[in-house]
C-alpha positions as CSV (number, residue, x, y, z in Angstrom):
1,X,9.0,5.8,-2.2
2,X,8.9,2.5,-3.3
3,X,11.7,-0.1,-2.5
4,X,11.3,-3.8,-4.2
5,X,12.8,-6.7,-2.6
6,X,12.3,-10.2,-3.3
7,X,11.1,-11.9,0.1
8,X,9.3,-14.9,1.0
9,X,6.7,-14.6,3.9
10,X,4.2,-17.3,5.7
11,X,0.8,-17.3,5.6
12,X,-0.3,-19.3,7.9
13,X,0.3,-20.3,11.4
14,X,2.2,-17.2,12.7
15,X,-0.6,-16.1,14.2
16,X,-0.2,-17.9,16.9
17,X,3.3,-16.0,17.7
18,X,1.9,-13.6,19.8
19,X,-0.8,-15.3,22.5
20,X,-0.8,-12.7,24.7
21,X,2.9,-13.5,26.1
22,X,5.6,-11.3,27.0
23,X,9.2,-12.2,27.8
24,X,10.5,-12.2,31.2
25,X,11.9,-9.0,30.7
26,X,9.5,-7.3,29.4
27,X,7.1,-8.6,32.0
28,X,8.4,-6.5,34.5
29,X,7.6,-3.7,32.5
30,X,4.4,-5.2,30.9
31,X,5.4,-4.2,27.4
32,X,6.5,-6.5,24.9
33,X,10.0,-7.1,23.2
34,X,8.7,-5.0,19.8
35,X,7.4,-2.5,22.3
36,X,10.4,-1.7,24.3
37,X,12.3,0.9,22.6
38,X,14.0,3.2,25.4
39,X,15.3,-0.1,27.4
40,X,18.1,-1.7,26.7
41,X,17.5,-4.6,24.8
42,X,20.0,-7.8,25.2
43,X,20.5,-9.6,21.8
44,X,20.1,-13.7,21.9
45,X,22.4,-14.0,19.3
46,X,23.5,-12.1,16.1
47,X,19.9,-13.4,14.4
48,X,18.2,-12.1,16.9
49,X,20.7,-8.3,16.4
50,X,19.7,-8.2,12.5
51,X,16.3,-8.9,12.9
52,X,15.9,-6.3,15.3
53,X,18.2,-3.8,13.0
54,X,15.2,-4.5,10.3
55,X,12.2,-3.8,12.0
56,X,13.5,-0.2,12.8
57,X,14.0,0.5,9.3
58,X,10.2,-0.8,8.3
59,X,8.9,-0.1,11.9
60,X,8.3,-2.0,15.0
61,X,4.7,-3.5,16.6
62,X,4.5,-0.4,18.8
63,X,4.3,1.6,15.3
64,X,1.6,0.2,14.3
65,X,0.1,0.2,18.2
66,X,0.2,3.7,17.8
67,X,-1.6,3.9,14.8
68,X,-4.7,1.9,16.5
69,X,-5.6,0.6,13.2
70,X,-6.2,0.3,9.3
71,X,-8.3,-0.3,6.6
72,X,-6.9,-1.7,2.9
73,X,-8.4,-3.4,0.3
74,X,-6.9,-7.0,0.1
75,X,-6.4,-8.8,-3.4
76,X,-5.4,-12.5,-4.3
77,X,-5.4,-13.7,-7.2
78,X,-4.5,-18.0,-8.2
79,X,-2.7,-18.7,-11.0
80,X,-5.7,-20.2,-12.9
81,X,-7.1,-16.9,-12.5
82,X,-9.7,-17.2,-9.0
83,X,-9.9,-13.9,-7.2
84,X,-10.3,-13.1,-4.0
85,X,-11.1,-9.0,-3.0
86,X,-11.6,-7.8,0.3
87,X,-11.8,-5.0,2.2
88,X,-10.1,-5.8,5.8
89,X,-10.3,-3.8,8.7
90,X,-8.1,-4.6,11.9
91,X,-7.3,-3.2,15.4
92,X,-3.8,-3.7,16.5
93,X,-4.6,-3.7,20.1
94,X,-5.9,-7.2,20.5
95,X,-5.3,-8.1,17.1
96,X,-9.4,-7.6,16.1
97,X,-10.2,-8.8,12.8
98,X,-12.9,-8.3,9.9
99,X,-12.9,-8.7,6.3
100,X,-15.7,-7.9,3.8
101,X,-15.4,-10.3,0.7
102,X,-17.0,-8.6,-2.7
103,X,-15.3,-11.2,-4.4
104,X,-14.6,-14.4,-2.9
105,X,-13.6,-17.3,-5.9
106,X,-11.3,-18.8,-3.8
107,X,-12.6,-18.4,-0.4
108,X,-16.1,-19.9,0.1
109,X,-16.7,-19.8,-3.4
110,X,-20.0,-22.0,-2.4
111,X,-21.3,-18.4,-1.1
112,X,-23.0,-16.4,-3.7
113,X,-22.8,-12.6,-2.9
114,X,-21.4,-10.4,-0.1
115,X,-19.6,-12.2,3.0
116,X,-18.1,-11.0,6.1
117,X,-15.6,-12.2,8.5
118,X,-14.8,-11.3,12.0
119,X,-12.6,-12.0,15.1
120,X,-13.8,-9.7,18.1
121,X,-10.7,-10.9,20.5
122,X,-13.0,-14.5,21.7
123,X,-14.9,-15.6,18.9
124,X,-14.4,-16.0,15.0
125,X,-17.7,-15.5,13.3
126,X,-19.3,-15.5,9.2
127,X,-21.8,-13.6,7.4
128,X,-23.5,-14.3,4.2
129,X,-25.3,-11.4,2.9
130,X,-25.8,-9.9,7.0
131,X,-27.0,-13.6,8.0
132,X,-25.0,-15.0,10.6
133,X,-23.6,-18.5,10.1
134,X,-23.9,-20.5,12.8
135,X,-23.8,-24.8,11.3
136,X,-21.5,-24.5,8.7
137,X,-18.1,-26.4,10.3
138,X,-16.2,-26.3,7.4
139,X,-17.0,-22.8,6.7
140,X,-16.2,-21.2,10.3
141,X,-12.6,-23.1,10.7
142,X,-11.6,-21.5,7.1
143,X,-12.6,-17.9,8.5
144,X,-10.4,-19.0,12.0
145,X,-7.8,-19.8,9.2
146,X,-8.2,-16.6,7.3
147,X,-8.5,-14.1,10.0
148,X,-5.5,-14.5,12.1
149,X,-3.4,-15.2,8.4
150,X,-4.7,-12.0,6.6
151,X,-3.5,-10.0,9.8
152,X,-0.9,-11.5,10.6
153,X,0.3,-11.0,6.7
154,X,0.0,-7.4,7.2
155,X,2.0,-7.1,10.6
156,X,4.2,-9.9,9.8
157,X,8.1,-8.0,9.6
158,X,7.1,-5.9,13.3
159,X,6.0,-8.8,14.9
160,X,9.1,-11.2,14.5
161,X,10.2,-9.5,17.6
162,X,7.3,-11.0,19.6
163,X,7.9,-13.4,22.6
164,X,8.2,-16.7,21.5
165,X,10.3,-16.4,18.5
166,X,14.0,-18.1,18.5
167,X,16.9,-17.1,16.0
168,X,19.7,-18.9,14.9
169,X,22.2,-16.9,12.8
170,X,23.3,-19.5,9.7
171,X,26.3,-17.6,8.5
172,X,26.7,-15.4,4.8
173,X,26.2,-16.3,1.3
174,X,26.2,-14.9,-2.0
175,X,23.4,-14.4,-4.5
176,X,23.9,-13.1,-8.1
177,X,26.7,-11.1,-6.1
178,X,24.5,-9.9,-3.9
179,X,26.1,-10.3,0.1
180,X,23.2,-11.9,2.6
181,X,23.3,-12.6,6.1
182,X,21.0,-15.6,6.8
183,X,18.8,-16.0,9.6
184,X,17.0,-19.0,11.0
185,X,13.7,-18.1,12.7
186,X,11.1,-20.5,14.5
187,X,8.8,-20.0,17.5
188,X,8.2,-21.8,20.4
189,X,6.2,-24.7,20.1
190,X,2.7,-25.8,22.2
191,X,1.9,-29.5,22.9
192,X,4.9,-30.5,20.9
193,X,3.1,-29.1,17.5
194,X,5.1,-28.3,14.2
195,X,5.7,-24.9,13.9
196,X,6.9,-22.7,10.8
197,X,10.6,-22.3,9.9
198,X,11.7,-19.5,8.3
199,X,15.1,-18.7,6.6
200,X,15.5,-14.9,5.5
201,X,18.3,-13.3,3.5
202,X,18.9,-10.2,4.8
203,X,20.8,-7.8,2.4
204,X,24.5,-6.8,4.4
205,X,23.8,-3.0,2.4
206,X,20.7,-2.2,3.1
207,X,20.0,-4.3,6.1
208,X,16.1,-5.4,4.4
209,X,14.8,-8.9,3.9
210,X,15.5,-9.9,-0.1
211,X,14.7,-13.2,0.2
212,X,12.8,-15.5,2.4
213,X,12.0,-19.1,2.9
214,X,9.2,-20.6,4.9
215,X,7.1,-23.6,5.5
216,X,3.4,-23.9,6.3
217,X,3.4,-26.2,9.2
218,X,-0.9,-26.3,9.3
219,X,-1.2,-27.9,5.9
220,X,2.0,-30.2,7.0
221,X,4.2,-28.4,4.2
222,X,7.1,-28.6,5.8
223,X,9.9,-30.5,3.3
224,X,9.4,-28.0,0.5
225,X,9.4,-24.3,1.6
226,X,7.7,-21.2,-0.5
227,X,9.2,-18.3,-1.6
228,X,7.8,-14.8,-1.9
229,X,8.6,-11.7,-3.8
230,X,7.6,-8.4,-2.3
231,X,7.3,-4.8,-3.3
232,X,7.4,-2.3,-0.5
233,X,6.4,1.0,0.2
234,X,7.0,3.7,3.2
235,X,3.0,4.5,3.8
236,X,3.1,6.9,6.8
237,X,6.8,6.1,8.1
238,X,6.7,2.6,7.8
239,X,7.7,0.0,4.9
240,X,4.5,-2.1,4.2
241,X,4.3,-4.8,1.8
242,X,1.9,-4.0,-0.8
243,X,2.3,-5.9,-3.4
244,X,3.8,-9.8,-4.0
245,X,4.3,-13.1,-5.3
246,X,5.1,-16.0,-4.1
247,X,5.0,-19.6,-5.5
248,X,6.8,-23.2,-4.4
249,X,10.4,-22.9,-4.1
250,X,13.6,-25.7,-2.4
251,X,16.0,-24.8,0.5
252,X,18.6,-23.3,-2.2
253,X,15.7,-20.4,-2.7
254,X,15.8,-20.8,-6.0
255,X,13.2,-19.7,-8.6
256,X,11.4,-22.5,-9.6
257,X,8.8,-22.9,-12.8
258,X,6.1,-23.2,-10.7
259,X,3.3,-20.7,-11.4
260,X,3.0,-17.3,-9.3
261,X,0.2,-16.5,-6.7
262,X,-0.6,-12.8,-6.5
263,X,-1.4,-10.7,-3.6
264,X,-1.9,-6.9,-3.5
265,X,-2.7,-4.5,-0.8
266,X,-4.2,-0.9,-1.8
267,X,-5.8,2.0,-0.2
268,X,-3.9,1.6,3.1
269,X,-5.6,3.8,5.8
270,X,-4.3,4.2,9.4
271,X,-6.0,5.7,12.4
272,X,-9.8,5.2,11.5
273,X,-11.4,5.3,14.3
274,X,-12.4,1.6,14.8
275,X,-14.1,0.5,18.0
276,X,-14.0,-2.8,19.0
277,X,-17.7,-3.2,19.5
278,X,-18.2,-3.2,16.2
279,X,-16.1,-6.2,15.4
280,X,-18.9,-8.3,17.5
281,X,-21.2,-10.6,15.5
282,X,-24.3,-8.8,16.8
283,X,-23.5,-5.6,15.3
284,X,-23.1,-4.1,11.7
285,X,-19.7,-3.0,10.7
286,X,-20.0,0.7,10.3
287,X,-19.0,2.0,7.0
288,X,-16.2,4.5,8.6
289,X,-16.2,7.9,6.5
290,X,-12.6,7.7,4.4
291,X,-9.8,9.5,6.0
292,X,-9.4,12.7,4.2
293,X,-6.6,12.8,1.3
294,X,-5.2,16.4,3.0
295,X,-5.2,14.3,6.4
296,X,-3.0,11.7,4.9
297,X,-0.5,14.7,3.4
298,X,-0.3,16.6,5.8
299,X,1.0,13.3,7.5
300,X,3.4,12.9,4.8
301,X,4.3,16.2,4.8
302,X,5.2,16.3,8.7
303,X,7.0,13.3,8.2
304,X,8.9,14.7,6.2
305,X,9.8,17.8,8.0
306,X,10.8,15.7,11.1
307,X,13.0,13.1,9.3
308,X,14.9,15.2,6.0
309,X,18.0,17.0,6.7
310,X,18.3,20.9,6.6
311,X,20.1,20.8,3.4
312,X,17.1,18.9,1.7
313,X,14.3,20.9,3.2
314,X,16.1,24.3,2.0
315,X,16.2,23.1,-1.5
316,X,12.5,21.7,-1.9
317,X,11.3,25.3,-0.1
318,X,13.0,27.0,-2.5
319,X,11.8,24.9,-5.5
320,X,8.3,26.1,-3.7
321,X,8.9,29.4,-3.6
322,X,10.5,29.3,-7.4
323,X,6.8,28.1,-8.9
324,X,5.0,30.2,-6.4
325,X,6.7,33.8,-7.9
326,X,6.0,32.4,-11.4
327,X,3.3,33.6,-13.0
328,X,1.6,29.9,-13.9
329,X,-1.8,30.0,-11.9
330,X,-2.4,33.0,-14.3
331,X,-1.5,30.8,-17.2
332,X,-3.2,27.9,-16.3
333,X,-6.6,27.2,-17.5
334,X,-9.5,28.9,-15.4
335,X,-13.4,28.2,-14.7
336,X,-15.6,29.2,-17.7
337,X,-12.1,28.3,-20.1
338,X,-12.6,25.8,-23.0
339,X,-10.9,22.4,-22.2
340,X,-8.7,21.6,-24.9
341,X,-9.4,18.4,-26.4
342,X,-6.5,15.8,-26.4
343,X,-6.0,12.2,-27.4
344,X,-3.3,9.8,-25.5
345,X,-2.5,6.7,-25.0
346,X,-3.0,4.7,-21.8
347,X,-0.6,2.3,-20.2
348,X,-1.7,-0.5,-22.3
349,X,-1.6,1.4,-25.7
350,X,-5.2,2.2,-26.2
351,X,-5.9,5.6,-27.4
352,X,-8.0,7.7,-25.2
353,X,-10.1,10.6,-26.1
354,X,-11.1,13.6,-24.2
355,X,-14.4,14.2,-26.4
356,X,-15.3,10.6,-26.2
357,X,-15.3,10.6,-22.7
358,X,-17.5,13.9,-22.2
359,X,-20.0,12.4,-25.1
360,X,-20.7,10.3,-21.9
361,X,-20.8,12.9,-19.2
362,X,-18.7,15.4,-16.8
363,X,-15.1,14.4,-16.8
364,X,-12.8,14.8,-14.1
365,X,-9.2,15.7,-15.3
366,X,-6.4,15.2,-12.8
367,X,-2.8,15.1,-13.3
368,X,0.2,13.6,-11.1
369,X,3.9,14.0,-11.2
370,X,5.0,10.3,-11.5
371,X,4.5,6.7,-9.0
372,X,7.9,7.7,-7.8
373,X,5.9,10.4,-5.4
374,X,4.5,9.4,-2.2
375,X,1.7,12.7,-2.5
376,X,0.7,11.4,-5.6
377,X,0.3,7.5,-4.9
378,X,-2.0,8.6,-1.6
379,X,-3.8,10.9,-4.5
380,X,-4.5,8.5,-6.4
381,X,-5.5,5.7,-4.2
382,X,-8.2,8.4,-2.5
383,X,-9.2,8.9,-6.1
384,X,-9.9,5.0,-6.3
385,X,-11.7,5.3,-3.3
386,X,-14.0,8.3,-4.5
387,X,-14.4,6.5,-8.1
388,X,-17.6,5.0,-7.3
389,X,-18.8,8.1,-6.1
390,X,-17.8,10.2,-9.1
391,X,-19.7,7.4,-11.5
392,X,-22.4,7.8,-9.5
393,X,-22.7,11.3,-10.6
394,X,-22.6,10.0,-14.1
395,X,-18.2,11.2,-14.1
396,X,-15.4,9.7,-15.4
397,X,-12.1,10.1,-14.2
398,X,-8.8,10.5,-16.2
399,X,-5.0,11.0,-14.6
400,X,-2.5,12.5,-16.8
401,X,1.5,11.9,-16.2
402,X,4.3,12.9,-18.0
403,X,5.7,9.2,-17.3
404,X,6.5,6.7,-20.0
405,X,3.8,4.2,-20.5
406,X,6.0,1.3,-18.8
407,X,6.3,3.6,-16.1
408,X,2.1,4.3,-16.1
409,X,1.7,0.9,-16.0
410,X,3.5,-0.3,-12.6
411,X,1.4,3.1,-11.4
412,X,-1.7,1.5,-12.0
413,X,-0.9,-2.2,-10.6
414,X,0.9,-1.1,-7.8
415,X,-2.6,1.3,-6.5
416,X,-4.8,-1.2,-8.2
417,X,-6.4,1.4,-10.3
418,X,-9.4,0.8,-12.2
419,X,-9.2,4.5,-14.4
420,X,-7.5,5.3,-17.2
421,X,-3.8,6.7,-16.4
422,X,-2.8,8.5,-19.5
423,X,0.8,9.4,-21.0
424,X,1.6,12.7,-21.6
425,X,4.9,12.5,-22.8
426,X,6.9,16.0,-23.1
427,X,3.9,17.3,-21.1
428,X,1.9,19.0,-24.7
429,X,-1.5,18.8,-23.2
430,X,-0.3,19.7,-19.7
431,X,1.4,23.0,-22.0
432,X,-1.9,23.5,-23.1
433,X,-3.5,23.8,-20.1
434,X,-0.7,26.6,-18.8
435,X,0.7,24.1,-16.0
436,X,4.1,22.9,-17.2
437,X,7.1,24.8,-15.1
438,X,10.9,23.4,-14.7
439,X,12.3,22.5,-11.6
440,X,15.3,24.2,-9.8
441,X,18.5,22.7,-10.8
442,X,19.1,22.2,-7.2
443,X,15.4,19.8,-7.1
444,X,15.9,18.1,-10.4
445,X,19.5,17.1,-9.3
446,X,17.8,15.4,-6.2
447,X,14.9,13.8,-8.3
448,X,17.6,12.4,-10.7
449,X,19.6,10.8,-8.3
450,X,17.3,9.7,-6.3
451,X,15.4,7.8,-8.8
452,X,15.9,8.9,-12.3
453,X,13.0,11.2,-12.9
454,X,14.5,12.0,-16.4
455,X,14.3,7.9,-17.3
456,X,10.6,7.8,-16.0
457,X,9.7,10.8,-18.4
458,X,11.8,9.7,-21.2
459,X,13.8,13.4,-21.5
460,X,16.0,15.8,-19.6
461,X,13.8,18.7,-19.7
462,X,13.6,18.5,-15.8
463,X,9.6,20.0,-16.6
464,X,6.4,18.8,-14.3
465,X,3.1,19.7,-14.4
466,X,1.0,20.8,-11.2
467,X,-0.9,18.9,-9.3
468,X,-4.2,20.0,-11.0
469,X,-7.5,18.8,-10.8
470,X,-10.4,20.1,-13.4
471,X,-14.1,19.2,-14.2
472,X,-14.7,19.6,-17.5
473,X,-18.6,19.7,-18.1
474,X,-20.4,17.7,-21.0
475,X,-20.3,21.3,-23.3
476,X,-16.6,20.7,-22.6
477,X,-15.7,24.2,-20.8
478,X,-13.6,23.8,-17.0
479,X,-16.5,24.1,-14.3
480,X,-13.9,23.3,-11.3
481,X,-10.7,24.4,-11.2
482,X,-7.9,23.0,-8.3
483,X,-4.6,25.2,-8.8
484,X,-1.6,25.1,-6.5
485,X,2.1,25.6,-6.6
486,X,2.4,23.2,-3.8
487,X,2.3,19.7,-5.1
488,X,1.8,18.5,-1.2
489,X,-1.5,20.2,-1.5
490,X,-4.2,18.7,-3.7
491,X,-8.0,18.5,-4.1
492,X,-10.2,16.7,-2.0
493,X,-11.9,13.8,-3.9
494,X,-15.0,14.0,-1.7
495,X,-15.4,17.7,-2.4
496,X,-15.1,16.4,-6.2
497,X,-17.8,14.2,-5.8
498,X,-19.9,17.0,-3.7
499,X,-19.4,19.1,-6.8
500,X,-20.1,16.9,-9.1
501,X,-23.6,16.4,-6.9
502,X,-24.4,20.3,-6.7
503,X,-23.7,21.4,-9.4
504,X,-23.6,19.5,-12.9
């Protein structure tokens, strides 16, 4: 599920919101106010009441707390075109730190080659290319600016409960007849320093943050706030902000002609296993083995399970059970079949070949029901993941869809994809591969009012095709095969690329 909202969000000093302090309350207790969920929590104001409202629909700090941790891949991009790409890795528990820069045009751009960041809970510390930085001034207060910023970007909407923070509720207003509550928030100041303001639109329907003004009180940018647009998405239960844009904006939040800055965050992993020695500057990072895809659906799945109603979970099991007594793993295409050959277009209108692709070597053929489903997003950004591993093996990688190629196209920015994502409208090479079935009435109902599966697919035929993954070898006949009625279940990229190893 993706919802979009326009937001605006700081990036700067917040960081210094949560120092370790808990309110008075919560001191007793020695949990903090975004901790506390079984007390009774008494509301400062009515701020203070919708603020709180919003961080149970995208989920609290103790949410992320108890998922100890993540790994993404970070991505921001300047409007003249500088890129910065990293891959961040943070405890929750002590806020702990690290980012790996590949890519770094913006950020030390004076650096050549690989450099890494790191905040073990005392010290901030810099790598360049495993050398520790020790005299560079300038360089070690920008990582003290960019550690506690990138994490505090990621946990921004669960911390605003954190001690410290004031709210002062500024009344309603009307946007493009849209109804907002407007809420004031600042934190508590030390030694008399500026802090950040923020003022966030909160939409009176769906109770989320549209629209949000702030000021960036370390750079003294504090007459003229910023404004941010955000795209969110429910990765394991909670809303995270994945992709945005924000540029300079006035008090009136309006949309200004002032060029976009773009940030992106993909391959979101929870519950990695981080230890905290390893965010010391002594030690190497360690390259933590990738959470497995069926992990991360299984998660989804059980998610699911605990949160739909009954009604819903009788339909979708009998949509299973519908494709499972169909006879369309006999009609698919099987080991030792020839691949049809096919030629499609991608999102951007380039025409794509199946026999120019194996001319270069093994191809693996995937197909996914559409970026409306969660299962198939967390496919395909483990596929991103595994993509160096299948070129390695001399591979490519091509994921059909029976989306439009607008719709394709959001697919591949939103997971930062870097394959080609094909359109197969009406589903004809999915048909001949024998994996095209129609959904229940009672499922495509669902699918169409939830989000208009028939607009995303340009037709009303209410058709899908599994979830199915093939290797097609450079003679062009199906060496793999991954066939399941289930769309939750899906193969394993790793055991893709240990197939690819073994075997071709």
């Amino acid at each position: 599920m993706k919802i979009k909202i326009l937001t605006l969000i700081t990036c700067i000093t917040l960081a210094s919101c949560n120092n370790g302090k808990t309110s008075d309350a919560a001191a007793k207790t020695g949990t903090s106010d975004s901790e506390k969920k079984s007390e009774t929590i008494t509301f400062k104001n009515k701020g203070h009441e919708l603020v709180y409202e919003l961080t149970k629909k995208t989920g609290d700090y103790q949410t992320l707390l108890n998922k100890k941790d993540v790994v993404y891949t970070y991505t921001y991009q300047t409007p003249d075109g500088k890129k910065d790409v990293s891959t961040e890795k943070y405890i929750f528990n002590g806020e702990l730190s690290y980012g790996a820069y590949k890519q770094h045009e913006r950020t030390l751009p004076n650096l050549e080659g690989l450099i890494e960041q790191g905040y073990d809970g005392d010290e901030y510390w810099l790598k360049h290319k495993g050398n520790l930085i020790t005299d560079d001034e300038a360089a070690l207060k920008r990582v003290a600016f960019n550690r506690p910023t990138n994490f505090y970007w990621f946990a921004m909407l669960p911390k605003l409960l954190d001690p410290g923070v004031t709210y002062d509720y500024l009344g309603e207003k009307n946007i493009e007849d849209t109804a907002y509550d407007i809420v004031k928030i600042a934190f508590t100041s030390e030694n008399n320093k500026p802090t950040d303001i923020y003022q966030v639109y909160i939409n009176k329907d769906s109770g989320l943050v549209d629209q949000f003004l702030f000021t960036v009180a370390d750079f003294g940018v504090m007459e003229t706030p910023n404004l941010m647009q955000l795209e969110y998405e429910d990765i394991d239960g909670m809303l995270i902000p994945t992709k945005r844009q924000y540029k300079k904006s006035n008090w009136d939040a309006e949309v200004t002609d002032a060029p976009w800055i773009y940030v992106t965050w993909t391959n979101i992993s929870f519950n990695n296993n981080l230890k905290k020695e390893e965010f010391k500057k002594e030690n190497t990072m360690t390259n933590h083995t990738v959470t497995s895809l069926k992990s991360k659906l299984d998660e989804k799945k059980a998610n699911f399970e605990k949160n739909a109603d009954e009604t819903k979970k009788r339909i979708y099991n009998e949509g299973f059970e519908d494709v499972k007594n169909s006879d369309i793993l006999s009609q698919a295409k099987q080991v030792g079949d020839k691949a049809p050959n096919f030629v499609l277009k991608n999102a951007i209108g380039k025409t794509v070949a199946l026999e120019a692709y194996l001319k270069e070597g093994p191809v693996v053929l995937t197909w996914y029901r559409g970026g409306w489903c969660p299962y198939c997003n967390l496919t395909l950004q483990q596929l991103q993941q595994e993509l160096p591993n299948f070129k390695a093996n001399n591979a490519n990688l091509l994921a059909l869809t029976p989306e439009l190629p607008d719709q394709s196209i959001s697919t591949t920015e939103k997971n930062d994809l870097e394959f080609e994502v094909l359109s197969d409208i009406g589903n004809k090479v999915a048909k001949d591969y024998g994996i095209v079935f129609t959904l229940t009435d009672a499922v495509a109902s669902i699918y169409n009012k939830s989000f208009d599966m028939n607009s995303h697919n340009g037709d009303s035929s209410n058709a899908l095709p599994l979830a199915a993954t093939y290797i097609i070898n450079e003679e062009g006949k199906i060496a793999y095969a991954f066939l399941d009625t289930d769309y939750r279940n899906r193969a394993e990229p790793s055991e893709i690329t240990a197939f690819l190893k073994n075997n071709l």
